[in-house]
C-alpha positions in Angstrom: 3.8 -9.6 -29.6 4.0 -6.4 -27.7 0.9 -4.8 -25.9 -1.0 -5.4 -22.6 -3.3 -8.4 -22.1 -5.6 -7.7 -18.9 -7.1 -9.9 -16.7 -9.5 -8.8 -14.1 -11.6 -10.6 -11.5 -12.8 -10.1 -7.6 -11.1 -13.8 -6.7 -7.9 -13.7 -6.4 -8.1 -17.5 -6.5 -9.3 -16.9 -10.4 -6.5 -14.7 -11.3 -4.1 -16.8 -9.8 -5.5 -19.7 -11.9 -4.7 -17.9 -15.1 -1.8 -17.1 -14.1 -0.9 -20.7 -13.3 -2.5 -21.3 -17.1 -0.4 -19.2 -18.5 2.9 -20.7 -16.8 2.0 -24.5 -17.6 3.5 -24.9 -20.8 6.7 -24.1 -19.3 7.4 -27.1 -17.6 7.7 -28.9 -20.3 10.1 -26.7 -21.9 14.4 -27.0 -21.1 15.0 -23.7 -21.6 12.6 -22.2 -19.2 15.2 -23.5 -17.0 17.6 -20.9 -17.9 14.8 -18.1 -18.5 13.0 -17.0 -15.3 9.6 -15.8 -15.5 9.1 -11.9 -14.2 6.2 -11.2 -11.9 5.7 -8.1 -10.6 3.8 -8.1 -7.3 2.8 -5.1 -4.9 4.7 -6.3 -1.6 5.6 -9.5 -0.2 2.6 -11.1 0.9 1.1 -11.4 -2.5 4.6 -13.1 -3.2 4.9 -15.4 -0.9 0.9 -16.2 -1.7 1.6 -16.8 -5.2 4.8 -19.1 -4.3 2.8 -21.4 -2.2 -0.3 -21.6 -4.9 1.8 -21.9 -8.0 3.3 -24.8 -6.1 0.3 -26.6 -5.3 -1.5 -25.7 -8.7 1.7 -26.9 -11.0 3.1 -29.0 -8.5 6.6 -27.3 -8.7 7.4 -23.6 -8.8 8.5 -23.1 -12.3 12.1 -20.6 -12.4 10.2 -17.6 -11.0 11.6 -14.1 -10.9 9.6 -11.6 -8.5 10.0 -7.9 -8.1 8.2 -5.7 -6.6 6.8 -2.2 -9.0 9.6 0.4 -8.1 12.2 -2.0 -8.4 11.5 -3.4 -11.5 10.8 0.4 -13.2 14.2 1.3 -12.1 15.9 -1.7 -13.4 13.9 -0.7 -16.8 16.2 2.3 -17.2 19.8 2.7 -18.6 22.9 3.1 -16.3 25.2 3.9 -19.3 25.9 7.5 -21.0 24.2 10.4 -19.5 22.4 7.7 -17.2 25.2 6.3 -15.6 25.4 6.9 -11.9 27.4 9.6 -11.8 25.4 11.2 -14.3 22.0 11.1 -12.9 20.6 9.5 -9.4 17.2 8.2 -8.6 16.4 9.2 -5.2 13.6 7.3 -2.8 11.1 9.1 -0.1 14.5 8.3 2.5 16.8 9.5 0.5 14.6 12.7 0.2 13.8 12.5 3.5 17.5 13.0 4.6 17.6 15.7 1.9 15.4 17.7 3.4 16.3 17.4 6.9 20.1 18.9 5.3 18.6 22.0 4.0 16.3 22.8 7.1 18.6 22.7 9.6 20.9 25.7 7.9 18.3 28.2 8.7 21.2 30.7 8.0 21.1 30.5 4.1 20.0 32.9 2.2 17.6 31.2 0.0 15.9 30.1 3.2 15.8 33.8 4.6 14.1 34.9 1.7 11.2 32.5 2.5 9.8 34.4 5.8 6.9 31.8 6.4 9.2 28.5 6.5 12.3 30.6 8.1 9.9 32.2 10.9 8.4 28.6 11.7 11.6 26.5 12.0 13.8 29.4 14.2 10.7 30.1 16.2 11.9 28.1 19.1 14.7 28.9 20.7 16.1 25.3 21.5 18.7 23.3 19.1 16.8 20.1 19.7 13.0 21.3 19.4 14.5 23.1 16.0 16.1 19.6 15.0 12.9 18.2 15.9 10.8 20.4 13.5 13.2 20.3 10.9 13.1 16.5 10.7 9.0 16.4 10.9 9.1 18.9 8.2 11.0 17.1 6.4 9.2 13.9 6.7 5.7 15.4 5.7 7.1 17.0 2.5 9.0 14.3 0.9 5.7 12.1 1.0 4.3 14.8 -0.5 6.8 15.6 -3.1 6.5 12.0 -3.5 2.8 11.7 -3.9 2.9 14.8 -6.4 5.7 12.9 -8.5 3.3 9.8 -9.0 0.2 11.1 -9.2 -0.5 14.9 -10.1 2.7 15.3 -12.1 1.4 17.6 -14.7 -0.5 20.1 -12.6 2.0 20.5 -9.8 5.6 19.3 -10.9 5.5 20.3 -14.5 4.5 23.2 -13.6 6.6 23.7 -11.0 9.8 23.2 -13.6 8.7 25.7 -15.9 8.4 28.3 -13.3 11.7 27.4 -12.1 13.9 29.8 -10.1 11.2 32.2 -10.5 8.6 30.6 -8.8 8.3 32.1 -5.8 7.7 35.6 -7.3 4.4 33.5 -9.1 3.0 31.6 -5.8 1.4 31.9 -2.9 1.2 30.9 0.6 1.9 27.3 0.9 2.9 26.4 -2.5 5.3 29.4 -2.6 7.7 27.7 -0.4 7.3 24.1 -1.4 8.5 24.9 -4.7 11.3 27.0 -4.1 12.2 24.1 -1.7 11.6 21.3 -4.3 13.1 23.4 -7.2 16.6 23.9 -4.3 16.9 19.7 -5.0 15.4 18.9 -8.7 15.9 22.4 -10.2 19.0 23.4 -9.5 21.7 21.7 -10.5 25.5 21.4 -8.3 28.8 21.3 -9.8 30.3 17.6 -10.3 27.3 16.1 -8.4 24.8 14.1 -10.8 21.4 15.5 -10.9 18.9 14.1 -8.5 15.4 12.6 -9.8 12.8 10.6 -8.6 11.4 7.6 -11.0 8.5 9.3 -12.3 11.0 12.1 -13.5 13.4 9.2 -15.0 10.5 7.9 -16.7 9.6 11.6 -18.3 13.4 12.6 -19.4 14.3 8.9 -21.0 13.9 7.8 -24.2 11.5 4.7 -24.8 14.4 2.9 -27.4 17.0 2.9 -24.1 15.3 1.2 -21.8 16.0 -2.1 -21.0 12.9 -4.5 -21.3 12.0 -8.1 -20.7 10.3 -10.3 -23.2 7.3 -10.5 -21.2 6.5 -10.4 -18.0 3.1 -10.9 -15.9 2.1 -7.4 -13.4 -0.4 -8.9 -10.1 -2.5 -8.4 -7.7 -2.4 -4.5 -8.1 -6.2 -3.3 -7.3 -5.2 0.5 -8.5 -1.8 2.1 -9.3 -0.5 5.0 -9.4 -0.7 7.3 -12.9 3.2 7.5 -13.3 3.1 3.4 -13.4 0.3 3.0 -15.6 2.2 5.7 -18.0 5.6 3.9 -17.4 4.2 0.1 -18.0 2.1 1.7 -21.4 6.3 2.9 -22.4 7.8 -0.7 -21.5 4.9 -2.4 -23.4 5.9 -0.9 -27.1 8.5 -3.4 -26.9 7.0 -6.2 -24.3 4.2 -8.1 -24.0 2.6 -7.4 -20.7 -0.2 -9.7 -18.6 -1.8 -7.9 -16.5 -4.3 -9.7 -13.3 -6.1 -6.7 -12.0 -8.2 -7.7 -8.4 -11.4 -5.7 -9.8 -14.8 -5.8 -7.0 -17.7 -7.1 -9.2 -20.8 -8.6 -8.5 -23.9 -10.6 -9.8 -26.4 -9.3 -7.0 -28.5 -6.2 -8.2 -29.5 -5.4 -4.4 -25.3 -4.8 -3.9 -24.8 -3.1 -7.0 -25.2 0.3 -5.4 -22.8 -0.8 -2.2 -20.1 -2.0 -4.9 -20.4 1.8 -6.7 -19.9 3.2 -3.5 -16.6 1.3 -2.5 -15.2 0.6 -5.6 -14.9 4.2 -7.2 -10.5 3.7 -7.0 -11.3 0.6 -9.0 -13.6 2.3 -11.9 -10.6 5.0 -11.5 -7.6 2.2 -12.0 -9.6 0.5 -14.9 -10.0 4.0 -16.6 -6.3 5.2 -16.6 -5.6 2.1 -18.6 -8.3 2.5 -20.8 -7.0 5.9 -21.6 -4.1 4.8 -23.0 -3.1 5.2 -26.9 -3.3 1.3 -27.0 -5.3 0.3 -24.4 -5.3 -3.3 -22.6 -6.7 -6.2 -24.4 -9.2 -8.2 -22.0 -8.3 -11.8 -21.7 -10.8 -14.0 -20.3 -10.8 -16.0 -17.0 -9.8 -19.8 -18.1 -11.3 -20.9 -14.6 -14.1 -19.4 -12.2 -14.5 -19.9 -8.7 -17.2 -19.3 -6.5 -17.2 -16.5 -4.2 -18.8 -14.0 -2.1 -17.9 -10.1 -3.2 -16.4 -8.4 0.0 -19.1 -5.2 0.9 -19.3 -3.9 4.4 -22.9 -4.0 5.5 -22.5 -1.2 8.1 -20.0 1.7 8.9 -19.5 2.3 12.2 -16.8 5.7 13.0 -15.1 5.6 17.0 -13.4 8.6 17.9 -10.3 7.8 20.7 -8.1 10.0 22.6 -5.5 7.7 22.0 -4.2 4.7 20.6 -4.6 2.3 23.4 -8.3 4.0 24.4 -8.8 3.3 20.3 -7.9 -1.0 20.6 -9.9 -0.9 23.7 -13.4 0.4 21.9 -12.4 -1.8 19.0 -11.7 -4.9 21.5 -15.5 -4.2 22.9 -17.4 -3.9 19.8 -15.6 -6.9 18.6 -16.5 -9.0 21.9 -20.7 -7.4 21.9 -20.5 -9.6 18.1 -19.0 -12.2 19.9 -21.3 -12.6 22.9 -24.5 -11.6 20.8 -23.6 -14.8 18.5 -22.6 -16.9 21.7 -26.3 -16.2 23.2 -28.0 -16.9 20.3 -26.6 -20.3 19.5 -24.6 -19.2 16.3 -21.3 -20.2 14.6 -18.7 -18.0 16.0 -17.9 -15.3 13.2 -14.5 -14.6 12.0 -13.2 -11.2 13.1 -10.2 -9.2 10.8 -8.5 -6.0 12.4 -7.0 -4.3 10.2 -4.7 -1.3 10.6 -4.0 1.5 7.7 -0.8 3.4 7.9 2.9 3.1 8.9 2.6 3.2 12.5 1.2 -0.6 13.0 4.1 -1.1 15.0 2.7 1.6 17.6 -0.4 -0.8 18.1 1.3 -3.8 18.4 1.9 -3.9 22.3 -1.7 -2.3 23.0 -3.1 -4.7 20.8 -1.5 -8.3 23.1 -2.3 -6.2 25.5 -5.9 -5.5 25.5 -7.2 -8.5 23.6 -4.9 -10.7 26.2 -7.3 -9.4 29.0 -10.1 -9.7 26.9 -12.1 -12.8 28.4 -14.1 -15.6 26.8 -17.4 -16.8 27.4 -18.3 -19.7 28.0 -21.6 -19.4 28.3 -24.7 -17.1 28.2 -24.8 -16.4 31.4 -21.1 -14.0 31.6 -20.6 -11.2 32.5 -20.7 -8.1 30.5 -18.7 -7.5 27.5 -17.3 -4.7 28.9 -15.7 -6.7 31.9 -11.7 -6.7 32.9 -9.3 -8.5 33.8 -7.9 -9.0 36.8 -11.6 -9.2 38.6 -12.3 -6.4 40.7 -10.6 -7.3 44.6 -13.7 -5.8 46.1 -15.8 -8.0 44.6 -17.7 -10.1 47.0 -18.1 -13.8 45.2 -15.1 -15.7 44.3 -12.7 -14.4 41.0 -13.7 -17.6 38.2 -10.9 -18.8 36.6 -9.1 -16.7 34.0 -10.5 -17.8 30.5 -8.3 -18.6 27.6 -8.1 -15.3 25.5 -10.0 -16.4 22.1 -7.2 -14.3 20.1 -4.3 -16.1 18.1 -2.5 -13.0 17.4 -0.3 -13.6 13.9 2.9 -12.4 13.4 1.5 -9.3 12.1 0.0 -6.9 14.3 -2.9 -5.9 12.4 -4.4 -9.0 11.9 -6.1 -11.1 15.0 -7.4 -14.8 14.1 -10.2 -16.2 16.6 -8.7 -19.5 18.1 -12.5 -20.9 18.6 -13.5 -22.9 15.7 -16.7 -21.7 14.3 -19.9 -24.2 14.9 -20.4 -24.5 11.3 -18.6 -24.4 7.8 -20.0 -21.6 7.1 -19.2 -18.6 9.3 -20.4 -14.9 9.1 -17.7 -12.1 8.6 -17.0 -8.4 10.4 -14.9 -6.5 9.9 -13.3 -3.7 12.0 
C-alpha cells in the first residue's frame, strides 16, 4: 500500500531493531533472493553500521541494496523522451563548480561587463593567476549557495528568480542582482544543441509524478533532518511506494532536561514538521523493541577563539587533558573524550591533530606536571627528563574522532565532548 510509515526514536539501536523486524520475514522467502531490499542511508558510516548490525541481529545480511539520498532521487527520474541525456542534464555542486569557474574567467563578455560590481572585483588585480585565483573561490562559494537555495529556499529565491528571468537584473539589488543574472546565464538560458542544465530539486519540480521510476518499497534511515526539496520529492515517490521511514529524533523522559532538549533539538521539531505538512502525512509506526539509553545533551558550552588551526587543536588538546588530570586526581573512571570536526576541511586537521595529541603526555599519577606541559622537556631544566609517557590517544582512521587508549576504572564512564 503506498504512503509513509514513520519511525522515530533517540537510539539508534531501537530503529535499527525495527528495521531488522521489518526484514525478518524475508529470510524465509526464495524470492527475496532475487529482490534486494532498498535502504536509503545518509553516507557511508550509517551503511556500513547497519551491515554489521543486520548481520548480527538476523544472523545473515539478507539481499540488501543501499544508496545513499541524491543517488537514489536521480535514479527515480526518466532518462527516456525529453529526459534522455541529451535532452536534459542533472548537474552536482562540481559540476557547477567547474561551470562557474568557465564563465568568470572571460571577464571580457559582455553580459559580465554589464555587471560592474562582479566585473570590477574579479579584474581588480592585475595578475592572471591571483584573477584565476578569485575566479575559482568565487566560484566555489556560489555553487554551494546555488546549491543550498535549490534544496532549501526554492520558492523565495529560485522560483523567483525564473520568473524574473532575463530581466532580473533591472529588478534587484546589490548582491542578489548579480547572483541571478549569473544563475539565470546557466539554468535560464538555454544553448543551441546542448541539453538544458538542472539540478535535482529542479528535475523533481519540471517532472511528472506518473514518469518516475519507483520501487515497491523501500526503508529511508538514519536521517535526523533533511532538506525541504527531499521531504517534497520522497511525498512524490510515495503516491506509488510504500515508504519506512527511521527518523533519529532527541527525546527524553527527564523533566529537568526538557528545556536543554528544546534548546538543541529545534532542527528536529523543524524535520518532524515538514513531514507533518505534507497532504498525507507519515503514519507513526511504533518501536517493536526499546532499549535503554541516556539522551545525548551537553551540560556546558564552552567557545575558544584561535588564530589558527594548529593554535585551535592545541587549546582543545589542553581542555581535554585539565578533564583528564582533574579525573586522574580524584580517583575517577577515566571519561571518554569525542573530537569532532564540522566542515570539509577535516583533512587540514589531520597532521595538527597526531601532532599535538602525540606530544600530549600521560599521567601517571597525581603528582605530574601541569596540563599544560610539552614535549620534548625543557634542556634547561635542572632534574633529569622522565621518560616519555605513552600518548593516551588511539587516533582512528578518521581524523575527527580520537579514542582514549586507557580503559576506564569502571563500566560506567562519564562523557565530554569537544
Amino acid at each position: 500500500m503506498p504512503g509513509i510509515e514513520q519511525t522515530c526514536s533517540a537510539s539508534i539501536e531501537d530503529l535499527t531493531a525495527q528495521l531488522a523486524s521489518e526484514l525478518r520475514p524475508r529470510l524465509g522467502v526464495l524470492d527475496a533472493l532475487f529482490a534486494p531490499t532498498l535502504i536509503v542511508v545518509p553516507n557511508a558510516t550509517i551503511q556500513t553500521y547497519l551491515q554489521q548490525e543486520l548481520s548480527r541481529l538476523l544472523g545473515v545480511t539478507p539481499n540488501l541494496e543501499f544508496q545513499l539520498i541524491r543517488s537514489f532521487l536521480r535514479d527515480r527520474l526518466p532518462d527516456t523522451g525529453e529526459w534522455a541525456p541529451e535532452n536534459r542534464r542533472i548537474i552536482g555542486l562540481e559540476e557547477l563548480h567547474h561551470i562557474l569557474v568557465a564563465l568568470l574567467l572571460d571577464t571580457d563578455e559582455p553580459w559580465l561587463r554589464a555587471l560592474p560590481q562582479l566585473h570590477d572585483y574579479l579584474t581588480a588585480v592585475a595578475d592572471p593567476t591571483a584573477r584565476q585565483r578569485r575566479a575559482f573561490q568565487l566560484a566555489g562559494e556560489l555553487s554551494r549557495l546555488f546549491m543550498e537555495y535549490s534544496f532549501s529556499r526554492y520558492e523565495t529565491i529560485i522560483t523567483r528568480w525564473r520568473k524574473l528571468g532575463a530581466d532580473g537584473p533591472r529588478h534587484l539589488d546589490g548582491v542578489e542582482r548579480w547572483q541571478q543574472a549569473l544563475w539565470w546565464k546557466i539554468f535560464g538560458s538555454p544553448v543551441q544543441n546542448l541539453p538544458k542544465l538542472l539540478t535535482l530539486p529542479d528535475a523533481f519540480h519540471e517532472v511528472s509524478p506518473a514518469d518516475l521510476r519507483v520501487p515497491g518499497a523501500f526503508h529511508l534511515f538514519g536521517f535526523a533532518y533533511l532538506a525541504r526539496h527531499f521531504v517534497e520529492a520522497i511525498d512524490l515517490i510515495s503516491r506509488r511506494s510504500r515508504v519506512h521511514l527511521y527518523t533519529l529524533r532527541p527525546t527524553t523522559d527527564d523533566p529537568d532536561e526538557t528545556r536543554l532538549l528544546d534548546l538543541w533539538a529545534t532542527a528536529s521539531r523543524d524535520h518532524t514538521r515538514q513531514w507533518q505538512q505534507l497532504e498525507t502525512p507519515p503514519t507513526n509506526a511504533p518501536l517493536s523493541t526499546r532499549h535503554d539509553h541516556d539522551t545525548f545533551l551537553p551540560r556546558e558550552l564552552h567557545l575558544l577563539n584561535a588564530a589558527s588551526i594548529p593554535r585551535e587543536v592545541e587549546s582543545i588538546a589542553e581542555e581535554i587533558w585539565t578533564v583528564l588530570h582533574h579525573h586522574d586526581t580524584r580517583g575517577e573512571p577515566a571519561p571518554t573524550v569525542a573530537v569532532l570536526i564540522a566542515g570539509a576541511d577535516q583533512h587540514a586537521y589531520q597532521a595538527h591533530i597526531e601532532a599535538v595529541f602525540s606530544r600530549t603526555p600521560t599521567w601517571t599519577s597525581p603528582t605530574w606536571a601541569s596540563p599544560r606541559t610539552r614535549w620534548p622537556w625543557p634542556p634547561s631544566s635542572p632534574s633529569p627528563a622522565p621518560a616519555r609517557p605513552t600518548p593516551p590517544w588511539r587516533i582512528s582512521s578518521s581524523p575527527s574522532l580520537m579514542i582514549p587508549r586507557r580503559a576506564p576504572r569502571s563500566a560506567a564512564p562519564s562523557s565530554h565532548s569537544a
